[in-house]
TORMAR-403979 format. One record per residue (C-alpha): residue in three letters; x, y, z; residue number from 1. Coordinates in steps of 0.1 Angstrom, whole numbers. Example, Ala and Ser with C-alpha at 12.3 -4.5 7.8 and 13.67 -1.06 7.14 Angstrom:
<tibas>
 lovo     X     Y     Z pati
  Ala   123   -45    78    1
  Ser   137   -11    71    2
</tibas>
This chain:
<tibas>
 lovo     X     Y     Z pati
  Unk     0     0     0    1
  Unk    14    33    -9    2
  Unk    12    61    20    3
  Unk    30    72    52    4
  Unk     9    45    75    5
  Unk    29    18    55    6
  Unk    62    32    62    7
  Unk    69    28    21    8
  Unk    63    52   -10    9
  Unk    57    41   -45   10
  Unk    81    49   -76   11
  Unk    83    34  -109   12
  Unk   112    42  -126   13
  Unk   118    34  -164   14
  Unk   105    14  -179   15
  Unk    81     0  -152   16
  Unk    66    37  -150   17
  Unk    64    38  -187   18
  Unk    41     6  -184   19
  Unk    23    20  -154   20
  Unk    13    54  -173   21
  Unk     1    32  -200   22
  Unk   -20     8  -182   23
  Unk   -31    46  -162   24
  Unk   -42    53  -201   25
  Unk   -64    22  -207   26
  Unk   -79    24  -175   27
  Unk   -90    59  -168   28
  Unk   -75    85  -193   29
  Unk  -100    99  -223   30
  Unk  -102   125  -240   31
  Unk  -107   156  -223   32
  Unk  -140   167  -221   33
  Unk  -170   190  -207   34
  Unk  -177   185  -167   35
  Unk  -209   163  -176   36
  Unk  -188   142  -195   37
  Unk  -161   134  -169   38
  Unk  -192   126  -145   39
  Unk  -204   107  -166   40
  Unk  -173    82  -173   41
  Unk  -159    84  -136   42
  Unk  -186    60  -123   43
  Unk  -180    29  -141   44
  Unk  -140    34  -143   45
  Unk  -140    34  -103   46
  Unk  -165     2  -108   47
  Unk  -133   -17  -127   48
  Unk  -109   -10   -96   49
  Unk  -113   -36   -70   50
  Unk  -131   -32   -40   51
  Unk   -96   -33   -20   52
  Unk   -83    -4   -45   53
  Unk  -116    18   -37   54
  Unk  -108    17    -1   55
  Unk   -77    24    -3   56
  Unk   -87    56   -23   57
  Unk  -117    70    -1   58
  Unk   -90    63    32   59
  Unk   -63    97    37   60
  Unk   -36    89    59   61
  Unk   -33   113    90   62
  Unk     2   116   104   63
  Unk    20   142   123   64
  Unk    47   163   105   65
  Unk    82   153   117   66
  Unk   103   178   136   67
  Unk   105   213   133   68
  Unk    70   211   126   69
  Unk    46   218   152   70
  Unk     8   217   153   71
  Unk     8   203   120   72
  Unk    -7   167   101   73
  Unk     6   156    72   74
  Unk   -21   140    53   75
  Unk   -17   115    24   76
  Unk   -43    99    -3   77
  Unk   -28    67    -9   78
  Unk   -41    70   -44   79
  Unk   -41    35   -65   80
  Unk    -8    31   -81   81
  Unk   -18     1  -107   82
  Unk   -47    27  -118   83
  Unk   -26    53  -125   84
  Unk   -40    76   -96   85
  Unk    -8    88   -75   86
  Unk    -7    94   -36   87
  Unk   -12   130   -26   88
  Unk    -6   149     4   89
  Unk   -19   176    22   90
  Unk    -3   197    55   91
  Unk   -34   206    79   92
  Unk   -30   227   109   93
  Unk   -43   206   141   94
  Unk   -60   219   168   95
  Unk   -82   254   169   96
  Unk   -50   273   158   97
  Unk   -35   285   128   98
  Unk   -63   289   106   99
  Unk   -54   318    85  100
  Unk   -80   345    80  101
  Unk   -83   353    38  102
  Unk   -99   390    46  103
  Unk   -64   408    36  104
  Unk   -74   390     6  105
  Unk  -109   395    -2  106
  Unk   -99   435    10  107
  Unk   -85   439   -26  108
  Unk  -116   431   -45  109
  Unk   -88   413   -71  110
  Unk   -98   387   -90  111
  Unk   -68   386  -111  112
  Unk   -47   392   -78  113
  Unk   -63   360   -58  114
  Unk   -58   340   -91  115
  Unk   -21   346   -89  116
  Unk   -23   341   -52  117
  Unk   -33   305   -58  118
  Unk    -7   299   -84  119
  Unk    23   311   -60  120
  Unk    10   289   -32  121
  Unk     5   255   -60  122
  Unk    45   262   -69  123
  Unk    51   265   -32  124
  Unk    29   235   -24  125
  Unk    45   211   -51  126
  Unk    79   219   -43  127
  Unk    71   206   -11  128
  Unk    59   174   -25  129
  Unk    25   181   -22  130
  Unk    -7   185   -42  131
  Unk   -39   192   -22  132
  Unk   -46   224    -3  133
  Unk   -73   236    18  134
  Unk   -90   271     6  135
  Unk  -109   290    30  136
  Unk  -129   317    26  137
  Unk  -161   297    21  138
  Unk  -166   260    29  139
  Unk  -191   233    42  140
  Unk  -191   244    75  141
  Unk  -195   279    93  142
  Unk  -161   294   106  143
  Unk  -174   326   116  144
  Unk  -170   361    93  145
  Unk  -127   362    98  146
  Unk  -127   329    79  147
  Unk  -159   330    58  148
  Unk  -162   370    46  149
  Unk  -199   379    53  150
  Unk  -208   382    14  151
  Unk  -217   354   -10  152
  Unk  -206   369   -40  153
  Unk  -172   382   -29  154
  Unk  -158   350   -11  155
  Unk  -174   328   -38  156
  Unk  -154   350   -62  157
  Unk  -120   357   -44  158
  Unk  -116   320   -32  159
  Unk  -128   308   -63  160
  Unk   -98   324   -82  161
  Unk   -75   314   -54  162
  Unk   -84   280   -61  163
  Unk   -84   283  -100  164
  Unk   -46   296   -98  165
  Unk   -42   261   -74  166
  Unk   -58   240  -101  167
  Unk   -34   261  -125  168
  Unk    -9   247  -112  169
  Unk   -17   214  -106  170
  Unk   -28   217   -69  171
  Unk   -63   201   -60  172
  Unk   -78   227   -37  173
  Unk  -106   219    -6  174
  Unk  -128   241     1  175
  Unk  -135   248    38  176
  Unk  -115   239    65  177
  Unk  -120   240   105  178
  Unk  -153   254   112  179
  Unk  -183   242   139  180
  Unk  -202   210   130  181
  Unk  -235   198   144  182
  Unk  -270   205   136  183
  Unk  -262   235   115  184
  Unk  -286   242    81  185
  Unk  -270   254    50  186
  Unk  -276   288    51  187
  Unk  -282   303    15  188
  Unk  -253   327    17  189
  Unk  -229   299    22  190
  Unk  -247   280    -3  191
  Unk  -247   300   -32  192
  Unk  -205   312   -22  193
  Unk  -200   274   -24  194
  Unk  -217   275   -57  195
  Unk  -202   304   -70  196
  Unk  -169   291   -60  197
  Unk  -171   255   -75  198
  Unk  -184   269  -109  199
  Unk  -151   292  -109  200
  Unk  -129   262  -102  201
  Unk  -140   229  -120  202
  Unk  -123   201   -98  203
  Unk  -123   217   -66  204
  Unk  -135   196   -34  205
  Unk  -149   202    -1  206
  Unk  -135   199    34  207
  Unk  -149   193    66  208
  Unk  -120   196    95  209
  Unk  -134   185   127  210
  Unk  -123   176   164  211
  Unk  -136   143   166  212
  Unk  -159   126   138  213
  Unk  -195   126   151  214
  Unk  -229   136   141  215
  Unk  -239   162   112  216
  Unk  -193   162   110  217
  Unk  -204   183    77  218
  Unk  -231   202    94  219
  Unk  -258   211    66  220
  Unk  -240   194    44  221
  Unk  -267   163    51  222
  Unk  -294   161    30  223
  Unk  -279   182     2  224
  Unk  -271   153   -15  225
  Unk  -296   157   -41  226
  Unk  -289   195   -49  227
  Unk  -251   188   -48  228
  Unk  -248   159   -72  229
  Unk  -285   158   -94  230
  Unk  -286   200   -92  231
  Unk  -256   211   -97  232
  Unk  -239   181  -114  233
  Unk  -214   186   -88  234
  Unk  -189   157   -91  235
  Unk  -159   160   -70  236
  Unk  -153   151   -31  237
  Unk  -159   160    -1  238
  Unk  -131   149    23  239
  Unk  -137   150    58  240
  Unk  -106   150    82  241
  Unk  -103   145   120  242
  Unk   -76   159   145  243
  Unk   -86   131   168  244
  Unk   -97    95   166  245
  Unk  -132    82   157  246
  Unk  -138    64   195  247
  Unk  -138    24   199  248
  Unk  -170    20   200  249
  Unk  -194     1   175  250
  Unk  -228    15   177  251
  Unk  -209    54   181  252
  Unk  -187    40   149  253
  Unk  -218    30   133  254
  Unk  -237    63   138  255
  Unk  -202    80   125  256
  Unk  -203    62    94  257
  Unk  -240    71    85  258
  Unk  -238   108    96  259
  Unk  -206   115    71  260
  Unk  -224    90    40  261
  Unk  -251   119    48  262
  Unk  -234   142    44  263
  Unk  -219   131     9  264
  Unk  -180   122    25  265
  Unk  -160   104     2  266
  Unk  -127   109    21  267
  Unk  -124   103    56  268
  Unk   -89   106    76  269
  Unk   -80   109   113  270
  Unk   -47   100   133  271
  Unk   -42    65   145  272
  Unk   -37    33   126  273
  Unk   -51    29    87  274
  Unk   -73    -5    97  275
  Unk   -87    14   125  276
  Unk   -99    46   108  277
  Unk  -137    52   107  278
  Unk  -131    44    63  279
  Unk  -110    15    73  280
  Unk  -121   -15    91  281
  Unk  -157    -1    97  282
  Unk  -167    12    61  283
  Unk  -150   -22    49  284
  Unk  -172   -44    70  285
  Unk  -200   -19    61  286
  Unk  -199   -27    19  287
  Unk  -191   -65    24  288
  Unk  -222   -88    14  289
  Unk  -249   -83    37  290
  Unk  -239   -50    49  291
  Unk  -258   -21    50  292
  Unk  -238     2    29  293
  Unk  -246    -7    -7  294
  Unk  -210   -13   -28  295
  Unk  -223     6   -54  296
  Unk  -224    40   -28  297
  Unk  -185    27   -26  298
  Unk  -184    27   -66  299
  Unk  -197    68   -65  300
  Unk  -171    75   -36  301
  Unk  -142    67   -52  302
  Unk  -153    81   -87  303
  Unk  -156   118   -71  304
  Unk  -123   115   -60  305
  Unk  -112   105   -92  306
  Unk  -132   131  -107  307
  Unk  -113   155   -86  308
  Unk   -78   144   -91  309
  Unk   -84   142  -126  310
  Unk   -98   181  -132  311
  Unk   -72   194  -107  312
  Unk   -44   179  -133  313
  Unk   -29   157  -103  314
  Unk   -34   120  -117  315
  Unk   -16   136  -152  316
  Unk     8   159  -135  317
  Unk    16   143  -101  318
  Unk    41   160   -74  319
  Unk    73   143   -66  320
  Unk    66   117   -32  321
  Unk    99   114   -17  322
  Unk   106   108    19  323
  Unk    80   130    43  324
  Unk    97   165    56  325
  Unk    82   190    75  326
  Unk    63   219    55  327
  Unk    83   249    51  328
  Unk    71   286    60  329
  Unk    57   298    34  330
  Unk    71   335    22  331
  Unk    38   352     3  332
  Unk    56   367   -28  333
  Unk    22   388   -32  334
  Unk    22   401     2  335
  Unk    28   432   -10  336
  Unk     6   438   -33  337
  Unk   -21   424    -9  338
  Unk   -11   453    18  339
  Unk    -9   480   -13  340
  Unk   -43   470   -27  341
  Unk   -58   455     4  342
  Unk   -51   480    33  343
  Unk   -80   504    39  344
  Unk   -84   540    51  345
  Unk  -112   539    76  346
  Unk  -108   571    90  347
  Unk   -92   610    80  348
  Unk   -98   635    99  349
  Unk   -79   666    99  350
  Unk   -66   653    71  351
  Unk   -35   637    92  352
  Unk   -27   619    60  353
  Unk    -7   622    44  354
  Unk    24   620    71  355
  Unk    54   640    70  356
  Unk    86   640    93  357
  Unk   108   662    98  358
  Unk   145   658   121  359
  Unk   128   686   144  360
  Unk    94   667   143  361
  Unk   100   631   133  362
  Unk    71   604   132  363
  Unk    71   587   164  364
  Unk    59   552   158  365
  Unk    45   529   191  366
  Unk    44   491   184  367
  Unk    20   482   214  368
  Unk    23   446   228  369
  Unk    29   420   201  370
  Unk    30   446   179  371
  Unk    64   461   190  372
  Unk    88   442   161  373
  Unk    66   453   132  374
  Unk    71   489   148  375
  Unk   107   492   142  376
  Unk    97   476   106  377
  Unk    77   503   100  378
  Unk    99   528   113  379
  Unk   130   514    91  380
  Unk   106   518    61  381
  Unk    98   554    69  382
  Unk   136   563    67  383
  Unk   137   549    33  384
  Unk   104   572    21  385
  Unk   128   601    30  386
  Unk   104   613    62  387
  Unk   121   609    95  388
  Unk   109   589   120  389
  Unk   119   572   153  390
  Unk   108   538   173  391
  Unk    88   555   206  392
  Unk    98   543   239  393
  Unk    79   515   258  394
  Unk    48   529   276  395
  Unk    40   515   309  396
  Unk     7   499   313  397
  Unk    -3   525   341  398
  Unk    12   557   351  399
  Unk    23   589   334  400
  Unk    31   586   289  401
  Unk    71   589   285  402
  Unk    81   623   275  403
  Unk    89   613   239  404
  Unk    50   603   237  405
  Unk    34   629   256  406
  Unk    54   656   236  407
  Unk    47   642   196  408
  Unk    29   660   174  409
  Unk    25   631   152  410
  Unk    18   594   165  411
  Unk    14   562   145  412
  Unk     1   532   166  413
  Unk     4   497   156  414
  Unk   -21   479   176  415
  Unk   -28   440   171  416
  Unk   -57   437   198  417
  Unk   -82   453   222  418
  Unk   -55   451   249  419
  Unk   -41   483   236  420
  Unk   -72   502   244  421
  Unk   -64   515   270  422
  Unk   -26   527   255  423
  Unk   -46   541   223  424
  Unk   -69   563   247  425
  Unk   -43   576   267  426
  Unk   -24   589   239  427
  Unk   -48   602   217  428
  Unk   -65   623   248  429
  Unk   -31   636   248  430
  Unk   -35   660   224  431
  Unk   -12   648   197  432
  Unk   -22   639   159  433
  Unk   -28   599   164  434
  Unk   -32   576   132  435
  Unk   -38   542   148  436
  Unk   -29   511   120  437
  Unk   -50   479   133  438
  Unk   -29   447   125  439
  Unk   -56   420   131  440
  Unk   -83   405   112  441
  Unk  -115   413   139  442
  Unk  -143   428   123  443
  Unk  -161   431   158  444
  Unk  -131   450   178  445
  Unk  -144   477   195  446
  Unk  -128   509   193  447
  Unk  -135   533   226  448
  Unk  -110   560   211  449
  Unk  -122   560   178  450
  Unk  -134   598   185  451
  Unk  -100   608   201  452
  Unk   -77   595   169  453
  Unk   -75   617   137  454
  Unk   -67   586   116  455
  Unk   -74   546   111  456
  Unk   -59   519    87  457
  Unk   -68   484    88  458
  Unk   -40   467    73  459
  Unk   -52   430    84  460
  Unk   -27   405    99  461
  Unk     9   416    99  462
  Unk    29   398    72  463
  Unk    64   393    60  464
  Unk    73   422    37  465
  Unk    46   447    42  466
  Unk    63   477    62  467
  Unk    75   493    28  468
  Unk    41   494    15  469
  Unk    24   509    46  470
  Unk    51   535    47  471
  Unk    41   546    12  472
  Unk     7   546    20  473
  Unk    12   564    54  474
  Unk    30   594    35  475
  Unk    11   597     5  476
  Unk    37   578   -13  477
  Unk     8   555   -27  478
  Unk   -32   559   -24  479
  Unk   -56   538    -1  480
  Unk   -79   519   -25  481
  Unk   -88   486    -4  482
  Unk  -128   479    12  483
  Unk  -141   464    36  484
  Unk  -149   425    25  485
  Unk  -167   424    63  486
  Unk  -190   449    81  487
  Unk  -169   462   113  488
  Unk  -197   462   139  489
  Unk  -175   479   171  490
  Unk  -193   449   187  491
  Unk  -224   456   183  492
  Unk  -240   436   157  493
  Unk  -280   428   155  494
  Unk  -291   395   168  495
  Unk  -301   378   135  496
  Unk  -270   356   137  497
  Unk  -291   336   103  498
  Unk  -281   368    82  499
  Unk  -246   379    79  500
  Unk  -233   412    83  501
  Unk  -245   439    62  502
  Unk  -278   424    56  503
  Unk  -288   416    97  504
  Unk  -279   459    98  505
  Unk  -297   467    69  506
  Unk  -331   445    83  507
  Unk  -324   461   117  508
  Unk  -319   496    98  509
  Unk  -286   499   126  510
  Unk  -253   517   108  511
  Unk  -229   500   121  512
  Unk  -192   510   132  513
  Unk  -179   510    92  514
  Unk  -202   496    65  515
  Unk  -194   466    43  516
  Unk  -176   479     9  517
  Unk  -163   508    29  518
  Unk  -129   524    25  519
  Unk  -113   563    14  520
  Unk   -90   576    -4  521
  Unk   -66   604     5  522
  Unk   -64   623   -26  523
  Unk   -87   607   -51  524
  Unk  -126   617   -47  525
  Unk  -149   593   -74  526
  Unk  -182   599   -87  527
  Unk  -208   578  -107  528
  Unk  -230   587  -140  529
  Unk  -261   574  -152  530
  Unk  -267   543  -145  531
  Unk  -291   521  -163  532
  Unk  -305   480  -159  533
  Unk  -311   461  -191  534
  Unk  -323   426  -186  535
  Unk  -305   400  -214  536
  Unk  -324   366  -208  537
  Unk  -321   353  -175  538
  Unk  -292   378  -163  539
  Unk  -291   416  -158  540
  Unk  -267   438  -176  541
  Unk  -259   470  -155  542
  Unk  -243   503  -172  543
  Unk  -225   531  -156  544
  Unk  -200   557  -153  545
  Unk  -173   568  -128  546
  Unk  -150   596  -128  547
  Unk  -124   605  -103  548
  Unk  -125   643   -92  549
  Unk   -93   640   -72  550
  Unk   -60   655   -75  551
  Unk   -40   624   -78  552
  Unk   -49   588   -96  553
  Unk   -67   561   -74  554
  Unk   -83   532   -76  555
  Unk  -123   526   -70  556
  Unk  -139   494   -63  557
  Unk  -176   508   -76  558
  Unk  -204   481   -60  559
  Unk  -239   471   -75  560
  Unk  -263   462   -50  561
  Unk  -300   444   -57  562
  Unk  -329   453   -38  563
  Unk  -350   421   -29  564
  Unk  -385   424   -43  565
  Unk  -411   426   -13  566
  Unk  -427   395     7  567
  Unk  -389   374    -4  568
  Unk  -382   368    29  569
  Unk  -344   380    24  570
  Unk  -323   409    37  571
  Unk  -332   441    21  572
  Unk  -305   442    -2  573
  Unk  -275   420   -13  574
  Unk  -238   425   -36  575
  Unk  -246   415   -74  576
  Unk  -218   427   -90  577
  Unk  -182   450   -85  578
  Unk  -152   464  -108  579
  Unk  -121   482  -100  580
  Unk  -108   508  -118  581
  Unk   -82   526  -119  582
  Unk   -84   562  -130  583
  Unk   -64   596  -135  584
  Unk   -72   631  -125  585
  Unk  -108   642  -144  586
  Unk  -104   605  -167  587
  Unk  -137   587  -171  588
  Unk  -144   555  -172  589
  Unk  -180   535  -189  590
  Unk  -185   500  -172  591
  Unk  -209   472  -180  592
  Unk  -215   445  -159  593
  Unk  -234   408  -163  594
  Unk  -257   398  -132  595
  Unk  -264   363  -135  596
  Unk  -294   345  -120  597
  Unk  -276   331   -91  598
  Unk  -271   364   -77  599
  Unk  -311   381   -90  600
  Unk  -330   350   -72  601
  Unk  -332   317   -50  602
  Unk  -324   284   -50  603
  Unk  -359   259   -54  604
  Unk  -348   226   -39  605
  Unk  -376   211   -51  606
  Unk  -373   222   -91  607
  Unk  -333   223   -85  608
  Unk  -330   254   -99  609
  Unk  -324   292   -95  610
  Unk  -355   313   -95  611
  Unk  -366   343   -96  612
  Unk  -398   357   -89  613
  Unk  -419   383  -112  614
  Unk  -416   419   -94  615
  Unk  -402   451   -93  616
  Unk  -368   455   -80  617
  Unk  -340   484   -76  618
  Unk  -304   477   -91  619
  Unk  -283   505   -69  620
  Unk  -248   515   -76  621
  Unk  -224   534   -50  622
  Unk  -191   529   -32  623
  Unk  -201   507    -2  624
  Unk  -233   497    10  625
  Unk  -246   522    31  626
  Unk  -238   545     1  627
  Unk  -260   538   -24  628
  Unk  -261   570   -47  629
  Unk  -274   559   -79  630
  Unk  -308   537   -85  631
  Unk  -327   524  -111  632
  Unk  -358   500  -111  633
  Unk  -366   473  -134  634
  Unk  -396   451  -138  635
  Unk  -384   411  -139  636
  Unk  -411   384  -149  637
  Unk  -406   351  -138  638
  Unk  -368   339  -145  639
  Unk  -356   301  -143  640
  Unk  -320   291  -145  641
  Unk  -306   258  -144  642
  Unk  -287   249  -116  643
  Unk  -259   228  -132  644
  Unk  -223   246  -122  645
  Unk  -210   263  -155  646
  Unk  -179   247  -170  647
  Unk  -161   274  -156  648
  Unk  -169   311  -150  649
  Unk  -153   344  -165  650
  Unk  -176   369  -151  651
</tibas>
């Protein structure tokens, strides 16, 4: 058996590989075709493996990484070597920690930009003899607005190109990751972001990362069987993956097993021994004669993950499998142009920005806590941008500012956490000019000085390589042009948990903290023309203008926003459609964008497919969502779509 469990890896050499690729040909390689197509031909090829090879594929290996690695689980698809299909691994983070946020992302509102995210991390991933990735951003199961986004059509977008870039380069992307199973419906939003995601990326998968396998492990993934695979002709897996052992006990084993078939699991992996494994020993006994698995659910299992491995360009293109070695850290050669596009200017008073230091007056800069190294970053990068600035001394939790503080006219404040409140408010009621950079990814924090402080970034987690870019953007060097992908609430969000973000505010007509699309510029000032709402079938096509006013170029993210048509039962309004542009002083711009179905109506379970219904409804354009500054209405008659994924999505 090829795998870490076994202790051995498979490679053919010569001209025993030659012969293996060419029985890999007989067996399982056609011509390439359309999605339906490959659906349609996985089925009976995973019926010619043997019902040992099947298991083998539907089982992942779960091992931990060997030293330095810490926190981490290397896991391995054995693959079926006589079939051609090659073992794949993974590295997933164990535990509650580590789960990286994808706002920073999703703060650009850059398709192309996420794309070539995903292709940088798939040369990264390979060269470390790997070739499956989880993608978060959306997923199976709910991981809370700093891993999901709050919008539909912006995660399903943004992680859709991240994983396209993956599949670019050979990399099978999952999406999901860690998020809270249990009796949890699919709520539309995250429905039609997995939708809009899997259309984008034709051979993606789904994961469920879980504590312990038990019941609902893919929350509302059970029961959506039928819109899954006979609505949306989705093919591909869904993978579910444990940090800790399925417990020893047969009718809890028993109850595992149904609750992930369910839930549409074709992978299942946990730590522990391979016979042991909820897909070893129990799924095994489960499909033998008599059971009460039918073989033929066995047959489907192993053909999605064939399906997957074969759109993702793995069982062509597979990575090297040498010897198992920790994961490296990964260096984001984009992380740059994620903190340049990505950062966003909540907050300009006094027009503090831009910054300029002079020897007499430098910019004092005040890394608070954890937040102290990127400081002297920041500081070093300052220097370079030709303004003079200087690392502030600590400042003691209690007591009296340090002279340095108390005595600045101009203070930048790097704070990672709500610990530095009470820092933020002692030295902004101090009189000086304070521009406070938040370096976290919580679109709940709330912000007690935010009346005492002139200015406000949020520049999202600090990464490796970023402290040039905020300097520019801090002195004017470069303009602000990132947006809000969540709704910052200052902790006070409505109680509709069942609607996310923008929408619970909009039905509880609350503003919150900082709407959802929100972000300035410092010297650019856009404006939108007429705008007009043509309907082309069963899609919208939406017409404006923008010009920028401003003294200097910029970059606008302009958003299109559809008002639900009375007695829907949704949120009053919801995203349909974005483009940025960049723009010179007085240039013009004349956009058109395509509003599919997905995004005008509803999913019908019942008819499996999008609908929506006759009525009235108001296309709005602006530059965030509580600044809607240009409407139209438009009359819509009753609109069906089918709810097959597209064979991949350009707009």
């Amino acid at each position: 058996m090829a795998g870490i469990a076994g202790g051995r890896t498979w490679r053919l050499h010569g001209q025993w590989r030659r012969v293996a690729l060419l029985a890999a040909l007989s067996l399982l390689v056609v011509p390439h075709a359309g999605a339906a197509d490959r659906a349609a031909r996985a089925t009976p090829l995973a019926a010619r493996l043997t019902q040992a090879e099947k298991l083998m594929l539907v089982r992942a290996d779960v091992v931990p990484a060997p030293a330095p690695a810490e926190g981490v689980s290397i896991v391995t698809l054995p693959g079926v070597p006589r079939a051609g299909l090659p073992a794949l691994r993974m590295a997933m983070v164990d535990g509650e920690a580590g789960q990286s946020s994808p706002l920073a992302l999703m703060a650009t509102w850059d398709r192309d930009l996420a794309r070539r995210v995903g292709q940088a991390q798939a040369r990264a991933i390979r060269a470390g003899g790997r070739a499956i990735a989880a993608v978060g951003g959306i997923g199976p199961l709910p991981a809370g607005r700093a891993y999901d986004g709050e919008d539909p059509l912006l995660a399903g977008r943004m992680m859709g190109e991240v994983a396209s870039g993956l599949i670019s380069g050979h990399v099978l992307p999952l999406f999901g990751g860690r998020g809270r199973p249990g009796a949890d419906d699919m709520s539309e939003d995250r429905m039609l972001a997995l939708s809009i995601a899997l259309g984008q990326a034709r051979g993606a998968g789904m994961l469920c990362q879980v504590a312990t396998v038990g019941l609902r492990p893919c929350g509302g993934l059970d029961g959506m069987e039928r819109t899954l695979r006979d609505g949306w002709r989705y093919g591909g897996m869904i993978a579910l993956l444990a940090d800790h052992a399925t417990p020893d006990d047969l009718p809890a084993r028993r109850h595992a097993l149904l609750s992930a078939l369910a839930a549409g699991v074709d992978v299942e992996g946990e730590p522990g021994p391979a016979d042991t494994a909820l897909f070893g020993a129990t799924l095994r006994q489960a499909v033998m004669k008599g059971g009460f698995v039918p073989p033929v659910r066995l047959d489907h299992m192993a053909a999605h993950v064939m399906q997957s491995m074969d759109e993702a360009g793995v069982t062509e293109h597979p990575p090297p499998f040498g010897a198992l070695r920790a994961p490296t850290p990964y260096r984001d050669p984009l992380a740059e142009e994620m903190m340049a596009e990505g950062a966003v200017l909540l907050r300009n008073e006094n027009a503090v920005l831009p910054l300029a230091g002079t020897p007499a007056e430098p910019i004092l800069v005040l890394g608070a806590g954890t937040a102290r190294a990127a400081a002297q970053v920041v500081v070093d990068a300052l220097g370079r941008t030709g303004q003079a600035a200087r690392l502030a001394a600590d400042a003691p939790e209690n007591g009296p500012l340090p002279p340095d503080i108390a005595q600045a006219g101009h203070i930048v404040i790097l704070s990672a956490g709500p610990e530095d409140d009470r820092l933020i408010g002692a030295v902004a009621d101090n009189g000086g000019h304070v521009v406070v950079v938040l370096l976290s990814d919580d679109p709940d924090r709330r912000m007690p000085w935010l009346d005492l402080v002139d200015g406000l970034v949020q520049a999202w987690s600090w990464r490796d390589g970023g402290g040039d870019v905020l300097a520019d953007l801090l002195v004017g060097q470069r303009d602000f042009s990132g947006r809000l992908p969540v709704t910052f609430t200052g902790g006070m969000a409505p109680p509709q948990e069942h609607l996310a973000g923008y929408k619970a505010f909009d039905r509880a007509h609350v503003a919150p903290l900082f709407p959802f699309g929100y972000g300035l510029s410092v010297r650019a000032r856009f404006t939108y023309g007429e705008l007009k709402a043509t309907r082309d079938g069963s899609r919208l096509l939406v017409a404006f203008s923008v010009t920028n006013r401003g003294a200097a170029p910029g970059r606008d993210v302009p958003q299109i926003y559809l008002d639900q048509s009375e007695g829907s039962g949704e949120a009053p309004k919801r995203l349909v459609g974005w483009r940025p542009v960049q723009l010179a002083p007085g240039q013009t711009t004349h956009l058109t964008l395509a509003v599919d179905a997905r995004m005008l109506g509803r999913w019908n379970p019942a008819t499996l497919e999008w609908m929506v219904p006759a009525g009235d409804y108001g296309v709005s354009l602006g530059g965030h969502s509580a600044n809607l500054v240009r409407q139209v209405m438009i009359h819509l008659p009753d609109l069906h779509a089918p709810g097959a994924l597209p064979d991949g999505e350009g707009g």
